[in-house]
Backbone and ligand atoms as CSV (ligand in chain L), in Angstrom:
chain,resi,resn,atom,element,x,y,z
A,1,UNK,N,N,2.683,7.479,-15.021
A,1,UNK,CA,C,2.685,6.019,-15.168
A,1,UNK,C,C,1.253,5.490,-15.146
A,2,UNK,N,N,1.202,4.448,-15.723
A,2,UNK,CA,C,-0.082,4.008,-16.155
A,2,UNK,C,C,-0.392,3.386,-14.990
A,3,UNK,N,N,-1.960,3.186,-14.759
A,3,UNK,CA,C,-2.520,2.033,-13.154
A,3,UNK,C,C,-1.547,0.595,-13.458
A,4,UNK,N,N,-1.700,0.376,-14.210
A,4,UNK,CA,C,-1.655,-1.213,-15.212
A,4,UNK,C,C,-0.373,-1.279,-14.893
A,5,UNK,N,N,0.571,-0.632,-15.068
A,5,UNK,CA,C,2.544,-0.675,-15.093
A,5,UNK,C,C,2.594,-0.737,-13.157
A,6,UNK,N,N,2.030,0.634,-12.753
A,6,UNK,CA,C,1.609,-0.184,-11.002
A,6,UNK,C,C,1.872,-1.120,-10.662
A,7,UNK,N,N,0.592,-1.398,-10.980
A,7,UNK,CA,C,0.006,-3.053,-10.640
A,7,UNK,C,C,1.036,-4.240,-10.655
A,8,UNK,N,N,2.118,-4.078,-12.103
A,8,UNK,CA,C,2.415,-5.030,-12.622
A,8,UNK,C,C,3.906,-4.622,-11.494
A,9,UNK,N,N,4.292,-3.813,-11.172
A,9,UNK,CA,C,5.411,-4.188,-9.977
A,9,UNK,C,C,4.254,-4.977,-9.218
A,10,UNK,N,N,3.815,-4.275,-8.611
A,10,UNK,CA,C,2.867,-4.584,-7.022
A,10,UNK,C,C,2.541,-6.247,-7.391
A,11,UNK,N,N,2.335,-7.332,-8.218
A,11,UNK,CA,C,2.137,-8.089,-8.291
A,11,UNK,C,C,3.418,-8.870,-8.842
A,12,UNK,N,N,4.827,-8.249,-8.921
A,12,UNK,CA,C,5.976,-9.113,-8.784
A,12,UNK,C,C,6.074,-8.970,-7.585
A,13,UNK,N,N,5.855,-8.189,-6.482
A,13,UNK,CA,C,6.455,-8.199,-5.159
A,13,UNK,C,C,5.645,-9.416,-4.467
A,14,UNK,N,N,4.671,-9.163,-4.991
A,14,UNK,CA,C,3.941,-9.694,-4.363
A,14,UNK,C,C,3.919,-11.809,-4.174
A,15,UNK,N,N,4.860,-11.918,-5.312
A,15,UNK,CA,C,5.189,-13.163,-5.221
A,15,UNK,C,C,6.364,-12.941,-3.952
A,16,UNK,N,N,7.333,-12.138,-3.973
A,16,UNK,CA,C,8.005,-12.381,-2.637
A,16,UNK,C,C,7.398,-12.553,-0.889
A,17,UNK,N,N,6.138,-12.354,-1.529
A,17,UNK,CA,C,5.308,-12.148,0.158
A,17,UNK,C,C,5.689,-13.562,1.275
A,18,UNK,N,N,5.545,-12.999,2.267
A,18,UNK,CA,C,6.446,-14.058,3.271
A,18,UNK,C,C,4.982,-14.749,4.051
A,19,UNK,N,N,4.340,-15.667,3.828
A,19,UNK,CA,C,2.888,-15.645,4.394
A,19,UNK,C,C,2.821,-17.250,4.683
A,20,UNK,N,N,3.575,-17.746,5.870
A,20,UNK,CA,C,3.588,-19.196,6.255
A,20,UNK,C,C,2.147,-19.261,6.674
A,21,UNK,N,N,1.529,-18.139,7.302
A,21,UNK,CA,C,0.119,-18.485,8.646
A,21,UNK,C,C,-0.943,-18.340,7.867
A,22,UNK,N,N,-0.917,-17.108,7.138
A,22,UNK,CA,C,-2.305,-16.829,6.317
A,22,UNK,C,C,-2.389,-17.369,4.813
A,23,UNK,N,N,-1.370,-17.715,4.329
A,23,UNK,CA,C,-1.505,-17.949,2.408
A,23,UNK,C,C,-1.961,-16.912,2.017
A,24,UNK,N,N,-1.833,-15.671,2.719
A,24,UNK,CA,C,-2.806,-14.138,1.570
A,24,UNK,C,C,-1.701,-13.397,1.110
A,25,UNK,N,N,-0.953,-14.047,0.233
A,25,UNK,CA,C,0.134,-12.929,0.018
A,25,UNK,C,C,-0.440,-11.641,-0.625
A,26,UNK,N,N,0.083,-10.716,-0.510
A,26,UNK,CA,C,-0.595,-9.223,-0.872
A,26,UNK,C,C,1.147,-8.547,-2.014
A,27,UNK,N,N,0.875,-7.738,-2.085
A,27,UNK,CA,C,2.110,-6.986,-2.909
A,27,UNK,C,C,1.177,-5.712,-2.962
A,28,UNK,N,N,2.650,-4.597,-3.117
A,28,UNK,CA,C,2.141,-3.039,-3.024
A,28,UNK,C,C,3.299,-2.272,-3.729
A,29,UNK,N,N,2.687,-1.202,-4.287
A,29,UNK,CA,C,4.003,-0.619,-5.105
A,29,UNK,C,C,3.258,0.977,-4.899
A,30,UNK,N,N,4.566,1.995,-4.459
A,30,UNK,CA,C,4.073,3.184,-4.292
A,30,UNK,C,C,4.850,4.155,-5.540
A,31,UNK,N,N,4.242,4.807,-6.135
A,31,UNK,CA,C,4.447,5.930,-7.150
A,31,UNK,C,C,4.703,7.159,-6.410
A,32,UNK,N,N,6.395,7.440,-6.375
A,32,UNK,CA,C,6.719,9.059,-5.649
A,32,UNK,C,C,6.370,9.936,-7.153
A,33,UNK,N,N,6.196,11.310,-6.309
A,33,UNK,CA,C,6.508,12.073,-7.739
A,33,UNK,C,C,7.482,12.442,-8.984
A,34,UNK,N,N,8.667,11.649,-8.108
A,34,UNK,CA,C,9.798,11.756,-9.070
A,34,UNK,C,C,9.950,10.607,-10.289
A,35,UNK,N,N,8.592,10.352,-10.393
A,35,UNK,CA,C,8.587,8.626,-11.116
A,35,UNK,C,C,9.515,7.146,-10.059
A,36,UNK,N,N,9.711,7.660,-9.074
A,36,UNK,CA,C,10.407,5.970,-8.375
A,36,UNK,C,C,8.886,5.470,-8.335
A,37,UNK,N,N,9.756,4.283,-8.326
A,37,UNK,CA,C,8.363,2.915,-7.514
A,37,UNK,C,C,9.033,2.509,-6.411
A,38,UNK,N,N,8.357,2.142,-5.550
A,38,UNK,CA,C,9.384,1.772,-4.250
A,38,UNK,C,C,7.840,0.590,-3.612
A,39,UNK,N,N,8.600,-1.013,-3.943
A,39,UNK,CA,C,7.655,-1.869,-3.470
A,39,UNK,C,C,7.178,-2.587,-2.141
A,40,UNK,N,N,6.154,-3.448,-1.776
A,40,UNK,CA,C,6.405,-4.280,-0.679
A,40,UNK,C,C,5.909,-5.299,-0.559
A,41,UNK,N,N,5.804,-6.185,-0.084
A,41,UNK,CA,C,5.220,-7.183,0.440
A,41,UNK,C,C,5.046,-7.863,2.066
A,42,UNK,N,N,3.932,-8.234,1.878
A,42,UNK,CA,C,3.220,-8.579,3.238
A,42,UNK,C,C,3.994,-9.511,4.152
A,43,UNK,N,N,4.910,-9.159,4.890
A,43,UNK,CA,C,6.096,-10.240,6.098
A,43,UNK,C,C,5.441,-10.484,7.475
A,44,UNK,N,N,5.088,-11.689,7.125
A,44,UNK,CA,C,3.934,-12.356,8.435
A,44,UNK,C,C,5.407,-12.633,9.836
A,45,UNK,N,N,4.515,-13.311,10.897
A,45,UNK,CA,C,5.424,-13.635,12.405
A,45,UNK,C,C,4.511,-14.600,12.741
A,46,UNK,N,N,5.351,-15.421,13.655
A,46,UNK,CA,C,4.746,-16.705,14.738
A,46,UNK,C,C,3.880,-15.668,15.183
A,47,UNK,N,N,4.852,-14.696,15.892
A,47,UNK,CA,C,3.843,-13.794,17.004
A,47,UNK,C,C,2.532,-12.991,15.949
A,48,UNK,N,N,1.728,-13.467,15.757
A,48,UNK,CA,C,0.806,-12.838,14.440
A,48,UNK,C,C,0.604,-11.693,14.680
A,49,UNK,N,N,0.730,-10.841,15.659
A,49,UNK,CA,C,0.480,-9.079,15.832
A,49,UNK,C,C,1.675,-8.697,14.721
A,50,UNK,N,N,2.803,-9.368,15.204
A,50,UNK,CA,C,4.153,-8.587,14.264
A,50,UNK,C,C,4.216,-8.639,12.760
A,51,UNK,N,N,3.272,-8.929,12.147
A,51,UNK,CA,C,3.461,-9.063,10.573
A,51,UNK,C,C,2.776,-7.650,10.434
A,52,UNK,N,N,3.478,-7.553,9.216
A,52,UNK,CA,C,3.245,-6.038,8.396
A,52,UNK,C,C,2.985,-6.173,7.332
A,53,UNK,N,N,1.900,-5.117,6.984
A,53,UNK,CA,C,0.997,-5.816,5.821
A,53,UNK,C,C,2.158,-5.253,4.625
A,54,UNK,N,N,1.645,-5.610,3.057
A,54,UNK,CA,C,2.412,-4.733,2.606
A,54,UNK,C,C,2.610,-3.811,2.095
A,55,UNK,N,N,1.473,-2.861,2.092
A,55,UNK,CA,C,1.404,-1.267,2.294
A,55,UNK,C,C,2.253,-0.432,2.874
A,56,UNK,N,N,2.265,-0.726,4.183
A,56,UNK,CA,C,3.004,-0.022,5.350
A,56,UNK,C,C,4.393,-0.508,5.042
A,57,UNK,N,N,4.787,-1.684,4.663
A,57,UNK,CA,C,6.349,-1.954,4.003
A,57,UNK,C,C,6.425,-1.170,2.795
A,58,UNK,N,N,5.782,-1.330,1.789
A,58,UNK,CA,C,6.212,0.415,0.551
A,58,UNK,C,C,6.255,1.219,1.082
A,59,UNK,N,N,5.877,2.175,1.904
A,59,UNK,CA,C,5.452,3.358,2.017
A,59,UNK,C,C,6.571,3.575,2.980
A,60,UNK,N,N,6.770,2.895,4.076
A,60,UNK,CA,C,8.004,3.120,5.024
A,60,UNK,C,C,9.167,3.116,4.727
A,61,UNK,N,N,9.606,1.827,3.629
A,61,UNK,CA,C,10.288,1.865,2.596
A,61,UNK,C,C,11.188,2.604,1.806
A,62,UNK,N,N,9.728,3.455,1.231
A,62,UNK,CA,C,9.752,4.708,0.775
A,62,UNK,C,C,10.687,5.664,1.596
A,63,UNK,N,N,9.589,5.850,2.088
A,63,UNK,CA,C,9.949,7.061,3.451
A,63,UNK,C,C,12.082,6.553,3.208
A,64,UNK,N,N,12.253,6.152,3.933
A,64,UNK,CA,C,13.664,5.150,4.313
A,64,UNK,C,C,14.498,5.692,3.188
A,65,UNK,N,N,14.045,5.612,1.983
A,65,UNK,CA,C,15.417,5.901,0.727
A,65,UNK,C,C,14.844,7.260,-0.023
A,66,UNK,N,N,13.832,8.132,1.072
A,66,UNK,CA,C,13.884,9.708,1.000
A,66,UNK,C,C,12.818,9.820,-0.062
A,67,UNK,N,N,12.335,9.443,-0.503
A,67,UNK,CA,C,10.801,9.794,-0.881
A,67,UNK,C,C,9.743,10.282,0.019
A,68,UNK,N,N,9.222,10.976,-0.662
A,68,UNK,CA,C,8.011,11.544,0.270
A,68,UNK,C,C,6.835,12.014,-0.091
A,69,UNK,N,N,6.809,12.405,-1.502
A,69,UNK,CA,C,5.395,12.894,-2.081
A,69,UNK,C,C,4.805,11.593,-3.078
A,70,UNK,N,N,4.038,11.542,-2.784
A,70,UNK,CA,C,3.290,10.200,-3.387
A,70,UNK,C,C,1.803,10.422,-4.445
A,71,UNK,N,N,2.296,9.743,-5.052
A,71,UNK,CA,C,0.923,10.022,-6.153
A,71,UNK,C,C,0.122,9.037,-6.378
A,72,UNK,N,N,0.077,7.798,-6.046
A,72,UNK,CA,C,-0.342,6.368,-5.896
A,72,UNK,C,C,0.218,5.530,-5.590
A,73,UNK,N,N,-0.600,4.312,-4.968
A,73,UNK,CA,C,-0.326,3.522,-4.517
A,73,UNK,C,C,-1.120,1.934,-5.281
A,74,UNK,N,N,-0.509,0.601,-5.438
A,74,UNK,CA,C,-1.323,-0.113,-5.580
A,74,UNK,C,C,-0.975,-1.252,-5.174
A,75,UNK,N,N,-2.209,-1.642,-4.548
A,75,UNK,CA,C,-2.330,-2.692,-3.816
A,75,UNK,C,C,-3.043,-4.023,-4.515
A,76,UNK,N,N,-2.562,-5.337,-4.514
A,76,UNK,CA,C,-2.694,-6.737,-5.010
A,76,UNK,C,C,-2.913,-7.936,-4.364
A,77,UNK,N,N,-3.964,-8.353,-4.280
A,77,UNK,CA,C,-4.148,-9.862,-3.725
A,77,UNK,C,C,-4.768,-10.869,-4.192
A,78,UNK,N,N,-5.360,-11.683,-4.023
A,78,UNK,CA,C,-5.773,-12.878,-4.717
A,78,UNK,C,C,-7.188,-12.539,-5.010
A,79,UNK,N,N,-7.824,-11.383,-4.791
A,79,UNK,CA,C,-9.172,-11.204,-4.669
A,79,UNK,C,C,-9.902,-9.816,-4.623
A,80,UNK,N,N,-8.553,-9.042,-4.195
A,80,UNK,CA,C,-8.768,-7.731,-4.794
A,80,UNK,C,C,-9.366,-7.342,-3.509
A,81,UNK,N,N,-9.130,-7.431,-2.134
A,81,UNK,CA,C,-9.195,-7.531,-0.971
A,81,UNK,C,C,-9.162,-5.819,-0.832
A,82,UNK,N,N,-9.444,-4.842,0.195
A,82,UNK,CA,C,-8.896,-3.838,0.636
A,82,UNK,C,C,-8.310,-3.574,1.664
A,83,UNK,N,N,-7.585,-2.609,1.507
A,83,UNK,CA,C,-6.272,-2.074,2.553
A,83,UNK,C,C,-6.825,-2.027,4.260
A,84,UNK,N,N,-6.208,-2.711,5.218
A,84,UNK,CA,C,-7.011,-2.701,6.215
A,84,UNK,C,C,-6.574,-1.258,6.850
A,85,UNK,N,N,-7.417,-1.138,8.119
A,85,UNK,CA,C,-7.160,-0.085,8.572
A,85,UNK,C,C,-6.049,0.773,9.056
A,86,UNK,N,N,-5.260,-0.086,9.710
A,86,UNK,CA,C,-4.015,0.804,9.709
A,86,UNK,C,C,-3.116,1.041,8.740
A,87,UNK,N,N,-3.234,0.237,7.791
A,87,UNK,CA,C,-2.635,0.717,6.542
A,87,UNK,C,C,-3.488,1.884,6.241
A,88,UNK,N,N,-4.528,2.177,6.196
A,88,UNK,CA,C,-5.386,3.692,5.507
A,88,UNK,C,C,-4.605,4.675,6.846
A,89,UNK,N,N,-4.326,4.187,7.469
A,89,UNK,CA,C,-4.179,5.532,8.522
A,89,UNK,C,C,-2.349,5.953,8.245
A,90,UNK,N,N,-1.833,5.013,7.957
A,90,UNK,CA,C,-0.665,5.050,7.077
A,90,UNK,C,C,-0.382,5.617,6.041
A,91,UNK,N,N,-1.493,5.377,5.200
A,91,UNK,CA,C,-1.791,6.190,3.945
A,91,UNK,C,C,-2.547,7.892,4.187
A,92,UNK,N,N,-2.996,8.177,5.067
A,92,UNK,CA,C,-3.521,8.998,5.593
A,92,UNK,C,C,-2.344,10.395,5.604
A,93,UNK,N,N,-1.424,9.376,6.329
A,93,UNK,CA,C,-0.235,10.463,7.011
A,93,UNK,C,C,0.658,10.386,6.193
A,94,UNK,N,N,1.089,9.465,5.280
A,94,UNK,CA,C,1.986,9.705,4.228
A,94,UNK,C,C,2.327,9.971,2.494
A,95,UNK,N,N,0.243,9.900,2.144
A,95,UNK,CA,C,-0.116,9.997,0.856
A,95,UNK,C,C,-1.095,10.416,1.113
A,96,UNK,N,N,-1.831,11.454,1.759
A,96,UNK,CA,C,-2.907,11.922,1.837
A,96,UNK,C,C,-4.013,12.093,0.626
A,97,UNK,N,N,-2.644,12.281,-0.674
A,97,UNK,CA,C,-3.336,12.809,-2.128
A,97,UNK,C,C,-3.168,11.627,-2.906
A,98,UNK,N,N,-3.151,10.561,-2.576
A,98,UNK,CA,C,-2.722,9.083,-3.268
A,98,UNK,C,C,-3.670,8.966,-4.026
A,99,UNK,N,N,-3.827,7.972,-5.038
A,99,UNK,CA,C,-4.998,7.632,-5.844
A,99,UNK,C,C,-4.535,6.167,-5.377
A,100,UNK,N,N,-5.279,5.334,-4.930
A,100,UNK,CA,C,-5.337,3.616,-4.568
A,100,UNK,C,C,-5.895,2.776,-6.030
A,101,UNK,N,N,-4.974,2.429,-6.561
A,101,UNK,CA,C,-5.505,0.754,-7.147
A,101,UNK,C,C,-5.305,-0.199,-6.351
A,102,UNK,N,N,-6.706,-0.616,-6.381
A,102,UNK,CA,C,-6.887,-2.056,-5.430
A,102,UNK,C,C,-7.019,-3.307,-6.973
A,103,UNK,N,N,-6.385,-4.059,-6.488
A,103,UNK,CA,C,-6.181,-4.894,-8.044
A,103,UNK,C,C,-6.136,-6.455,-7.629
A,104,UNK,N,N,-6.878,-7.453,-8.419
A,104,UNK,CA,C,-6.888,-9.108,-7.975
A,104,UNK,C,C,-5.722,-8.989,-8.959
A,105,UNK,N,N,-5.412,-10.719,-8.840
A,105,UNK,CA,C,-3.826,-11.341,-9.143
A,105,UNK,C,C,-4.332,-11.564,-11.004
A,106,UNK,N,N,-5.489,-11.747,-11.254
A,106,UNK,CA,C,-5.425,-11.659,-12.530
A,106,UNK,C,C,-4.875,-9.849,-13.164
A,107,UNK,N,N,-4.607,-8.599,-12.505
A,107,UNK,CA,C,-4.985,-7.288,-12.733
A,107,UNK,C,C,-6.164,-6.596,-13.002
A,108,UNK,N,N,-7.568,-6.918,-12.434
A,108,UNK,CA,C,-8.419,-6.327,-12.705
A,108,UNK,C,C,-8.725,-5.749,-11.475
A,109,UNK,N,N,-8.847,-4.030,-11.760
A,109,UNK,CA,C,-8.836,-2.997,-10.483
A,109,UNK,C,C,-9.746,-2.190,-10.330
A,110,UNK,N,N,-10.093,-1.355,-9.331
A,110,UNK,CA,C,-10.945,-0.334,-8.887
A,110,UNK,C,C,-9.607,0.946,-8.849
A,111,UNK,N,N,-10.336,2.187,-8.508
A,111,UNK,CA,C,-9.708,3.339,-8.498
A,111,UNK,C,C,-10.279,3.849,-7.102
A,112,UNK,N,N,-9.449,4.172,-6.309
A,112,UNK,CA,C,-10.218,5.064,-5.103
A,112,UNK,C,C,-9.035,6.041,-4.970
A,113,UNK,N,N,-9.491,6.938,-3.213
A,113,UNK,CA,C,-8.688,7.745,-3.190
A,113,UNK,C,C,-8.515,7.576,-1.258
A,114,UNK,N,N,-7.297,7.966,-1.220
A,114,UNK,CA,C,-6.988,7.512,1.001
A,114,UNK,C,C,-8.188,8.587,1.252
A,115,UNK,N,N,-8.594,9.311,0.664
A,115,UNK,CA,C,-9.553,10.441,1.859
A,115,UNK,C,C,-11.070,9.176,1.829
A,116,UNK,N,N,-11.286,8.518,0.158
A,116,UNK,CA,C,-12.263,7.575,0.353
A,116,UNK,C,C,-12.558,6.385,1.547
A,117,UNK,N,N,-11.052,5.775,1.309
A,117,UNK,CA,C,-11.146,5.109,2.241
A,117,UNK,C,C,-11.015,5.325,3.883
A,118,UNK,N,N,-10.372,6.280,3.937
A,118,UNK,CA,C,-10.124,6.775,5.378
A,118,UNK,C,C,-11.073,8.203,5.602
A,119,UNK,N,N,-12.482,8.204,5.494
A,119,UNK,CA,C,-13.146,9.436,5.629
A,119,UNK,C,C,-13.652,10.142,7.140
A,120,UNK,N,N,-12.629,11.252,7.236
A,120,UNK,CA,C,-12.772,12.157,8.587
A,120,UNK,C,C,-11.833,11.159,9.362
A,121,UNK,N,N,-10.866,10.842,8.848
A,121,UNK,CA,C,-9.496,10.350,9.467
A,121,UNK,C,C,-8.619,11.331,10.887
A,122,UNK,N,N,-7.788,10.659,11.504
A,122,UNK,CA,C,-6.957,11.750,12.412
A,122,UNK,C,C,-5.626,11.893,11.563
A,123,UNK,N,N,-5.425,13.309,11.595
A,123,UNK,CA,C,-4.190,13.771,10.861
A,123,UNK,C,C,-3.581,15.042,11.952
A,124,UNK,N,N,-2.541,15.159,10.860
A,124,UNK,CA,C,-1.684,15.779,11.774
A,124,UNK,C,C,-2.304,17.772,12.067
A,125,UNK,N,N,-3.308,18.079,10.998
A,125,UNK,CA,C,-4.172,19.399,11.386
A,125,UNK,C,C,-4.728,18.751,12.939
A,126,UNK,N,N,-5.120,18.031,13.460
A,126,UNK,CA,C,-5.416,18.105,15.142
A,126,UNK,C,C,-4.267,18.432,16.133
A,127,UNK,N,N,-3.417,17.741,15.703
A,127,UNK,CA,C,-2.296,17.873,16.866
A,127,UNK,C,C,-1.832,19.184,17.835
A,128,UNK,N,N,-1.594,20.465,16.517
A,128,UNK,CA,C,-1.703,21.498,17.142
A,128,UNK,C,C,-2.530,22.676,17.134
A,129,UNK,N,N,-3.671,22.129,17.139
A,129,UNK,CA,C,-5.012,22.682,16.984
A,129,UNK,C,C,-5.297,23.370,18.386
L,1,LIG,N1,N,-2.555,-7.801,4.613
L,1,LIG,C1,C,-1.854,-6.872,3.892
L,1,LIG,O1,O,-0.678,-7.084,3.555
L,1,LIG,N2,N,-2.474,-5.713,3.575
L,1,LIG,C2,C,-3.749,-5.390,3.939
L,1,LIG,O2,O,-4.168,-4.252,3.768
L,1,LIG,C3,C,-4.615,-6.423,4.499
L,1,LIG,C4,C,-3.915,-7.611,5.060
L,1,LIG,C5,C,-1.886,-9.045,4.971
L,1,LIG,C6,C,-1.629,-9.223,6.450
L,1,LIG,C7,C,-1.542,-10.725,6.565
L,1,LIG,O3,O,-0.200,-11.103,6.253
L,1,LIG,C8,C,-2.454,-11.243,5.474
L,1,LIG,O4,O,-2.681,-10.144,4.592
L,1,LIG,C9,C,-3.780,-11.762,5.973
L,1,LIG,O5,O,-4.380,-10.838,6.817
């Protein structure tokens, strides 16, 4: 699948974004290897710790209706913003081999990769090291 076809879920979800506190709606769409897309969007809270960006909603998502190997991910906001940190550590442990489009609301994107953004990350090689 093309970056561009990505994007273009990740930026319908992204109108569903739930964002009373911040106005940053975001949208995210993850590419399994079996060709699914499985999307998300950013669901804010009064309590502002409890909102989940919407990375970690695709990808868990995902996870949820049995996907598991991931080949990209792309992420959408008004500005072409990047994935904050616990989303990379998310991406870390569940797309290690992802390719990231980071993309503004017009679709114009960058290409990275989770080892870029998350470099010398904790993974699961420590645990039983
Ligand atoms: N947000 C995301 O959805 N993804 C990110 O990687 C960065 C931040 C959301 C969280 C919050 O709803 C809004 O953007 C402003 O921080």
């Amino acid at each position: 699948m093309k970056p561009e076809e990505l994007i273009r879920h990740a930026l319908e979800a992204r109108t569903r974004a739930y964002v009373p506190y911040s106005g940053y709606p975001v949208g995210a769409a993850v590419l399994a290897a079996n060709g699914d897309v499985i999307v998300g969007c950013n669901v804010e809270n009064a309590a502002y710790p409890s909102t989940i960006c919407a990375e970690r909603v695709a990808l868990t998502a995902a996870v949820a209706q049995g996907a598991r190997n991931f080949v990209a991910i792309a992420v959408v906001t008004r500005n072409g913003g990047s994935p904050c940190g616990a989303c990379r550590q998310v991406m870390l442990e569940l797309g290690p081999e992802m390719l990231v489009y980071i993309a503004d609301e017009r679709g114009a994107y960058r290409t990275t990769t989770v080892r870029d953004l998350l470099p010398d990350g904790f993974d699961n090689t420590r645990l039983n090291a």
